[in-house]
Every structure is written in structure tokens, then in C-alpha cells.
N, CA, C and O atoms as a GROMACS GRO file, in nm:
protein
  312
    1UNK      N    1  11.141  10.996   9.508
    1UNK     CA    2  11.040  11.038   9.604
    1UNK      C    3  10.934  11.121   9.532
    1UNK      O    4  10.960  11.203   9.443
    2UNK      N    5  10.817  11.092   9.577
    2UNK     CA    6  10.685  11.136   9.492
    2UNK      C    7  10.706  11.307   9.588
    2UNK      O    8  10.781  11.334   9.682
    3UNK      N    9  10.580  11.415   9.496
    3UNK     CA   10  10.582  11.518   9.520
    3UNK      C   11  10.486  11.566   9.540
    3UNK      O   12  10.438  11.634   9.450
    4UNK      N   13  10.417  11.554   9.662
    4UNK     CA   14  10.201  11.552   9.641
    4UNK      C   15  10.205  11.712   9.716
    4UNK      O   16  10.269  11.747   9.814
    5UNK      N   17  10.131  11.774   9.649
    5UNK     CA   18  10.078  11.902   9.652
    5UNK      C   19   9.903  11.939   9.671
    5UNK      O   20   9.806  11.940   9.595
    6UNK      N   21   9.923  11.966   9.806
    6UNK     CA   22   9.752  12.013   9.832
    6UNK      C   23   9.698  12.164   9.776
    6UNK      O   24   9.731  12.253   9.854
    7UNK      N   25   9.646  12.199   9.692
    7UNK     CA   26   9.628  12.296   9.658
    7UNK      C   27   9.468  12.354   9.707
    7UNK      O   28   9.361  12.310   9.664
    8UNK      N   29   9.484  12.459   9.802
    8UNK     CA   30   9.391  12.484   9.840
    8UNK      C   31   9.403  12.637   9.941
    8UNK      O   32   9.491  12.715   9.906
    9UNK      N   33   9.338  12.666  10.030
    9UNK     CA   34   9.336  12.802  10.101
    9UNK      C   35   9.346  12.718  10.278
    9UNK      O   36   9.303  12.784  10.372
   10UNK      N   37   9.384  12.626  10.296
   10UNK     CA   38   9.364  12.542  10.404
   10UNK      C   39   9.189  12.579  10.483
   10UNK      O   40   9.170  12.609  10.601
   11UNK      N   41   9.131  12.570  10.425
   11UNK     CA   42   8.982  12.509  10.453
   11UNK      C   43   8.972  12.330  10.489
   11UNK      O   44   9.024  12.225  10.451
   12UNK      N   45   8.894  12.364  10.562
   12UNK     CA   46   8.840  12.149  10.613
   12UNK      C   47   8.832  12.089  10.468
   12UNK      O   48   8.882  11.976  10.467
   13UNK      N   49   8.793  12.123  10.364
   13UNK     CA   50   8.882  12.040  10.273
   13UNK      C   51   8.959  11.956  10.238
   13UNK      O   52   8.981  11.836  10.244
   14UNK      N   53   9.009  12.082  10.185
   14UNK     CA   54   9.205  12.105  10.164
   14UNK      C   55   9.292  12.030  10.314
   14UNK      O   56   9.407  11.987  10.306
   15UNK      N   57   9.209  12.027  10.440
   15UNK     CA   58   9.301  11.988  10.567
   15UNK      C   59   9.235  11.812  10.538
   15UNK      O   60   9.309  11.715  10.556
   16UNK      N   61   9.113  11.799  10.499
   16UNK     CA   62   9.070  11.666  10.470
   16UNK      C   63   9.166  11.592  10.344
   16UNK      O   64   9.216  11.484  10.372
   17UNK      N   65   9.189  11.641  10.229
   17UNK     CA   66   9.210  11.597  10.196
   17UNK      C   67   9.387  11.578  10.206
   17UNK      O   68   9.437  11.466  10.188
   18UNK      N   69   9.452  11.671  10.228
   18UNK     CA   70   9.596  11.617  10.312
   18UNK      C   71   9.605  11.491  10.382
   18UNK      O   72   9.644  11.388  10.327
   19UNK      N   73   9.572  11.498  10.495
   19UNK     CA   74   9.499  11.350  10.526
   19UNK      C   75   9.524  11.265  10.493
   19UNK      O   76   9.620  11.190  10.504
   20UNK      N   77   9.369  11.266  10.411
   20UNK     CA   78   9.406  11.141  10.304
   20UNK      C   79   9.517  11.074  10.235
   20UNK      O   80   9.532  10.954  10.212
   21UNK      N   81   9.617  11.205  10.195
   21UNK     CA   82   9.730  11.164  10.110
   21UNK      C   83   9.809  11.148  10.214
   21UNK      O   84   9.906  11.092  10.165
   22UNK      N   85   9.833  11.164  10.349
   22UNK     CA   86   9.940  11.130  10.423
   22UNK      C   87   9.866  10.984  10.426
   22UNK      O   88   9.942  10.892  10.397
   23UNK      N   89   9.713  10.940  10.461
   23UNK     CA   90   9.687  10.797  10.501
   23UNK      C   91   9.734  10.662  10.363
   23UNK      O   92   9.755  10.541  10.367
   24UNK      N   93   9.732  10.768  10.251
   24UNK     CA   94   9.753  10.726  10.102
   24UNK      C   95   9.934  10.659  10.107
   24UNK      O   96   9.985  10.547  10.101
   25UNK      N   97   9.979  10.781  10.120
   25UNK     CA   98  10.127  10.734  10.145
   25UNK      C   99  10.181  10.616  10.226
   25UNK      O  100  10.240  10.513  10.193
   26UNK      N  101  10.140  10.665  10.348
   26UNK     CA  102  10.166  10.525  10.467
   26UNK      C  103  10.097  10.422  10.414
   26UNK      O  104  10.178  10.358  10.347
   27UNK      N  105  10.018  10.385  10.410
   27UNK     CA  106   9.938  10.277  10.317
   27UNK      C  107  10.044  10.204  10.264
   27UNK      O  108  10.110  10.112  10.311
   28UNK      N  109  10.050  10.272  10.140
   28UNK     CA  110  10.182  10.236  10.026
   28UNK      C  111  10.363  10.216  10.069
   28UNK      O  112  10.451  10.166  10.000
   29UNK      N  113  10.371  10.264  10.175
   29UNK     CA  114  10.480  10.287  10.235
   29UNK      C  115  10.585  10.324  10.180
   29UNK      O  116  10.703  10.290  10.192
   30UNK      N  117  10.501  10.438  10.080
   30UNK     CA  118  10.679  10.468  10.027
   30UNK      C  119  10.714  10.684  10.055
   30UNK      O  120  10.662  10.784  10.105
   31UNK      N  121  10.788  10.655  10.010
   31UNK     CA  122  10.858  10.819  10.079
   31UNK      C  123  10.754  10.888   9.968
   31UNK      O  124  10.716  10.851   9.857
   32UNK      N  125  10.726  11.008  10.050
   32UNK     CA  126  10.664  11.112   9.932
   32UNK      C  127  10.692  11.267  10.041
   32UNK      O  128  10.722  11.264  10.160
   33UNK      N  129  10.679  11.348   9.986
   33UNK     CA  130  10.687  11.494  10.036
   33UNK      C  131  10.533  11.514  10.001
   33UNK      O  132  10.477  11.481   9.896
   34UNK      N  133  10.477  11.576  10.111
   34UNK     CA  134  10.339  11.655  10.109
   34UNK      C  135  10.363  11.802  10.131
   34UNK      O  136  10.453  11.846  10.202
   35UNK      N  137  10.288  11.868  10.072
   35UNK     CA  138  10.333  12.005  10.052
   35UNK      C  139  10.209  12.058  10.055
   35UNK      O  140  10.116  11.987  10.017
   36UNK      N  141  10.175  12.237  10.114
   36UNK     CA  142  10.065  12.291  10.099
   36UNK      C  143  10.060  12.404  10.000
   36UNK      O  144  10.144  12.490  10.023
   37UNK      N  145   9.995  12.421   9.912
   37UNK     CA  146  10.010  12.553   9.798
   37UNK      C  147   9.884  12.631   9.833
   37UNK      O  148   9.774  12.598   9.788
   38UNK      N  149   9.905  12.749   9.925
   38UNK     CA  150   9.779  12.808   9.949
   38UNK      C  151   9.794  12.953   9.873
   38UNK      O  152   9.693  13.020   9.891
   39UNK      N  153   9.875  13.006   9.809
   39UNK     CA  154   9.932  13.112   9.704
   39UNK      C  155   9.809  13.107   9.642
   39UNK      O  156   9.778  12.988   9.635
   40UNK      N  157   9.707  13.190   9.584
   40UNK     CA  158   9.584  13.192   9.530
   40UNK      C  159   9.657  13.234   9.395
   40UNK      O  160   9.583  13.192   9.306
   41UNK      N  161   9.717  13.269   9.363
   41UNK     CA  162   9.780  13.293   9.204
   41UNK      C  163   9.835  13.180   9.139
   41UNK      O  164   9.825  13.148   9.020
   42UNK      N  165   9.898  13.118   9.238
   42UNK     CA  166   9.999  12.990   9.177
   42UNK      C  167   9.862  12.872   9.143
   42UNK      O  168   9.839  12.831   9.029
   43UNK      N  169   9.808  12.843   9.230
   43UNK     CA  170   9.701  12.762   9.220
   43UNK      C  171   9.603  12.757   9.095
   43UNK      O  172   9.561  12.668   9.019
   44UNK      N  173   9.578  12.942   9.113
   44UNK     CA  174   9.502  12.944   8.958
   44UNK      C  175   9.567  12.948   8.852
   44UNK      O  176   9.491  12.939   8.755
   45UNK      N  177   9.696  12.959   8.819
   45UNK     CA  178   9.802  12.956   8.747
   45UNK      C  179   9.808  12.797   8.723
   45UNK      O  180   9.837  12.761   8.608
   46UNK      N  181   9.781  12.692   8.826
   46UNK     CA  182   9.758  12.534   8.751
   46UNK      C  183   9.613  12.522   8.668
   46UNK      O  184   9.584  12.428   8.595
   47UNK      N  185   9.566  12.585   8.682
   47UNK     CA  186   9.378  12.537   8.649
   47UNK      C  187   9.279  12.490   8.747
   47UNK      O  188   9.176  12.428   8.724
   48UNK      N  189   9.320  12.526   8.851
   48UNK     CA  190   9.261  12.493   8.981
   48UNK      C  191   9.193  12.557   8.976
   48UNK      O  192   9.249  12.664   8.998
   49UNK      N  193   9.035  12.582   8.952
   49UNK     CA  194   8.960  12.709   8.980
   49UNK      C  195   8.824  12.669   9.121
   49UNK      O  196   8.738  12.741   9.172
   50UNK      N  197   8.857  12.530   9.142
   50UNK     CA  198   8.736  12.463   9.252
   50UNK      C  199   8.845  12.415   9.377
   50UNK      O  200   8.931  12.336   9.338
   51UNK      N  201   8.849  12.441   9.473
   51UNK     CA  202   8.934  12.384   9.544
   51UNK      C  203   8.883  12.277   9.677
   51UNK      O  204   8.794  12.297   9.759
   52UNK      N  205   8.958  12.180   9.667
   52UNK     CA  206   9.088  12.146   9.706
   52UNK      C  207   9.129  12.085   9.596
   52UNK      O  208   9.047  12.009   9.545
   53UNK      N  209   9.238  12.096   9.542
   53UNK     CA  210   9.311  12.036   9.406
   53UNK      C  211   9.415  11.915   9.497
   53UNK      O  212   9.426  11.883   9.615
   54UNK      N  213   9.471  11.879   9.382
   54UNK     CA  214   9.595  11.793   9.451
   54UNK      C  215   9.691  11.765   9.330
   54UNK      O  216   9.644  11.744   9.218
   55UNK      N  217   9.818  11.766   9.353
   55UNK     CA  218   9.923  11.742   9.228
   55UNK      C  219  10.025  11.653   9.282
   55UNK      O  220  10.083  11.660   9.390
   56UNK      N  221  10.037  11.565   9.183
   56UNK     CA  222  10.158  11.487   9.179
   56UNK      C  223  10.286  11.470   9.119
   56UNK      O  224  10.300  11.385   9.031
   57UNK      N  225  10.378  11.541   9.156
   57UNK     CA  226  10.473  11.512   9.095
   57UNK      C  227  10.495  11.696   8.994
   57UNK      O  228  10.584  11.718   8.912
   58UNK      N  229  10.401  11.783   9.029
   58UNK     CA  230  10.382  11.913   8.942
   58UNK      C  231  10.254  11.923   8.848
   58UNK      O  232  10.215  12.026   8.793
   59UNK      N  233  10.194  11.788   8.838
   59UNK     CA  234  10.063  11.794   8.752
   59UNK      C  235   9.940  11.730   8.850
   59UNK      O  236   9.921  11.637   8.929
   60UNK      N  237   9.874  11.838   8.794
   60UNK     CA  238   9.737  11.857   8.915
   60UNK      C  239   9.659  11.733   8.842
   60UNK      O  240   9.644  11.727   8.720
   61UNK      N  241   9.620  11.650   8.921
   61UNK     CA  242   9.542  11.531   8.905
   61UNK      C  243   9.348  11.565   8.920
   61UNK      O  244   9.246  11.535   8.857
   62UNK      N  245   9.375  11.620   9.007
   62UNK     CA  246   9.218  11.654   9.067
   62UNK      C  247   9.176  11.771   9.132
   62UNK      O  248   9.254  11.837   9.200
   63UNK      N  249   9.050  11.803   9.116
   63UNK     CA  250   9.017  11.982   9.143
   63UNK      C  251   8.833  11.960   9.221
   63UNK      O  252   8.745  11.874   9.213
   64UNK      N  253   8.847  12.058   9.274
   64UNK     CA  254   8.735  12.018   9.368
   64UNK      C  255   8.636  11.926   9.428
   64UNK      O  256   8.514  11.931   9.419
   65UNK      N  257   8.712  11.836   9.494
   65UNK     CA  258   8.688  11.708   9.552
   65UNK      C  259   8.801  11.640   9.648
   65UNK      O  260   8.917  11.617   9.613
   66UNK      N  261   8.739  11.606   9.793
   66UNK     CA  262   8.805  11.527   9.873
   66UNK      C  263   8.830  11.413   9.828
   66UNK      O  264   8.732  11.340   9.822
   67UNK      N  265   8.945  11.360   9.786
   67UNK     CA  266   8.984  11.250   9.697
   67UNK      C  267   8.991  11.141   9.852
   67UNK      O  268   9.006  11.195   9.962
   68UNK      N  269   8.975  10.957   9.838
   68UNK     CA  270   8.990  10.929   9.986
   68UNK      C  271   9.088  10.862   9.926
   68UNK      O  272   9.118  10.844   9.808
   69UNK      N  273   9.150  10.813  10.072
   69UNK     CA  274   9.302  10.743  10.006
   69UNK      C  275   9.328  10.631   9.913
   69UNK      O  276   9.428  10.610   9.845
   70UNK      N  277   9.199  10.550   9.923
   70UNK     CA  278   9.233  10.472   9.824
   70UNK      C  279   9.249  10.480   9.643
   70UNK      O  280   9.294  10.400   9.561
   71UNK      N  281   9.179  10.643   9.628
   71UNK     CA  282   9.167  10.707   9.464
   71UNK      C  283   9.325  10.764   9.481
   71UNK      O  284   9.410  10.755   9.392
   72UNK      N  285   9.347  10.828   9.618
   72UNK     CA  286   9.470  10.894   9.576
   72UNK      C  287   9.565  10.790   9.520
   72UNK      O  288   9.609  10.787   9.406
   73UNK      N  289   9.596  10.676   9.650
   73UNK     CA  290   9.686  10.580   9.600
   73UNK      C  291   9.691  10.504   9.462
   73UNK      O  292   9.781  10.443   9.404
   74UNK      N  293   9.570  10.530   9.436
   74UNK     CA  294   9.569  10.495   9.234
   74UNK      C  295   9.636  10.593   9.160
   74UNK      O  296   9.708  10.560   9.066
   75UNK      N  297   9.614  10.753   9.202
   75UNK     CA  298   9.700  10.816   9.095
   75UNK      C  299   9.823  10.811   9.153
   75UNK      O  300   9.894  10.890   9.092
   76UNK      N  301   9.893  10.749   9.254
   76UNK     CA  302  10.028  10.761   9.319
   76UNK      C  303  10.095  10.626   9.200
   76UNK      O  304  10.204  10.647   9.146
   77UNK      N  305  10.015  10.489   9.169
   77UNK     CA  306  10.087  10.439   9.140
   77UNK      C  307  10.101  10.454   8.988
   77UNK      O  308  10.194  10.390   8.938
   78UNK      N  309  10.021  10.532   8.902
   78UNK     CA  310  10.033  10.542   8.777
   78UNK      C  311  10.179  10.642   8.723
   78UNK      O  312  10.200  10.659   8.603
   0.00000   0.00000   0.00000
């Protein structure tokens, strides 16, 4: 099971781009855990310094930008 992490302060963003990765997942139909990291230390502690980030699996893929589901589902299948 994949491990997708929204990293953000839950701003329309960060709630946009969740979203996406739940529409990303179902899409693909496979199990994943979505998770919210709004901890402002932990976040900058990945290299997140633009937010909404997103991580897969523990490694942050992308940093300030609403990713739409079809980019997410590309880094889901790599």
C-alpha cells in the first residue's frame, strides 16, 4: 500500500490538492493511505519551503503546486 502525504497548513491548496490524490488513487484503483502533515517543522525538515508539497511513500515528489490527478498518478506509478 502506497503512502501519499499532503504537506501543507490545510489552506485551499493543500485541501485541492488532497483531492486530487484521493481522485488519483480511485482512478488507479489501488489501496493507498492519504495522510495530512500540517507540523510546520516536519514539513520544513523535508525541503518543503513553498506549500502544498506531496510525498510518496516518505519522499517529497513536489513543492508548491496543485499537482492534478493525472501528474499525481504518474508519480504513483514510478
Amino acid at each position: 500500500m502506497k503512502k501519499i502525504e499532503i504537506l501543507g497548513t490545510g489552506c485551499a491548496k493543500c485541501q485541492r490538492l488532497e483531492k486530487n490524490a484521493k481522485k488519483a488513487v480511485d482512478e488507479l484503483g489501488m489501496d493507498a493511505e492519504i495522510e495530512e502533515v500540517q507540523d510546520l517543522e516536519e514539513i520544513s525538515a523535508r525541503g518543503v519551503m513553498s506549500t502544498p508539497g506531496i510525498a510518496i511513500d516518505g519522499e517529497t515528489k513536489a513543492t508548491g503546486k496543485v499537482l492534478n490527478p493525472d501528474q499525481i498518478k504518474k508519480l504513483l506509478k514510478e
